[in-house]
N, C-alpha and C positions, 0 to 999 in steps of 0.2 A: 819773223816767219816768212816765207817766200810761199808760192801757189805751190810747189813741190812738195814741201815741210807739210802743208795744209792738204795736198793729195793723200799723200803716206799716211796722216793722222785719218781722214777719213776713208780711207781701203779697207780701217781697220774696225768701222765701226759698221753697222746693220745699213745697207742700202735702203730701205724702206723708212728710217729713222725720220723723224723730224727734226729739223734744223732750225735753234732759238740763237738767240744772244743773248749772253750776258752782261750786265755793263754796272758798274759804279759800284764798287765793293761799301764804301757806307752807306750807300742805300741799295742795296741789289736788286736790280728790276734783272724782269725776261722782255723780252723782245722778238716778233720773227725777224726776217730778212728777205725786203721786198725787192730787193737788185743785186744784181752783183757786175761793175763796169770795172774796165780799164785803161787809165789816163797816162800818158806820158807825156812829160815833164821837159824841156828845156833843158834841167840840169843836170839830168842823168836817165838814171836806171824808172821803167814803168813802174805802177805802184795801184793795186786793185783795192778797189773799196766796197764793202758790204754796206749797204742802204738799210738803215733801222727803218723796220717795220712797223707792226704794230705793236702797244705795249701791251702784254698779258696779264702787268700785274709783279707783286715781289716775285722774287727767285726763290723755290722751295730753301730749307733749310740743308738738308741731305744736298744737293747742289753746292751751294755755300761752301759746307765744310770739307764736299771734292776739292772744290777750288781753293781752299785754305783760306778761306774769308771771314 
């Protein structure tokens, strides 16, 4: 996914929404996201990283089964 891809997906969501992470489908945690930097690399093309946040705990379930987990 590119920062474009990831613009277009959020244009399309509630500007006021809260923004979590999800990570690890066998154990699914939520996560906020306390940064968001951009590094470029030597070998190519930039490359943006979200900084895991804090952990809030499992992923509901209803989340889960959005994401096909």
């Amino acid at each position: 996914m590119t920062v474009q891809d990831l613009i277009y997906e959020l244009e399309q969501m509630n500007p006021d929404a809260e923004v979590r992470f999800a990570v690890q489908p066998s154990w699914p945690f939520e996560y906020t996201i306390s940064s968001v930097i951009e590094m470029d690399f030597e070998n190519g093309a930039p490359v943006v990283y979200l900084e895991e946040g804090t952990h809030l705990g499992y992923l509901p379930e209803a989340v889960r089964e959005e994401l096909n987990w």
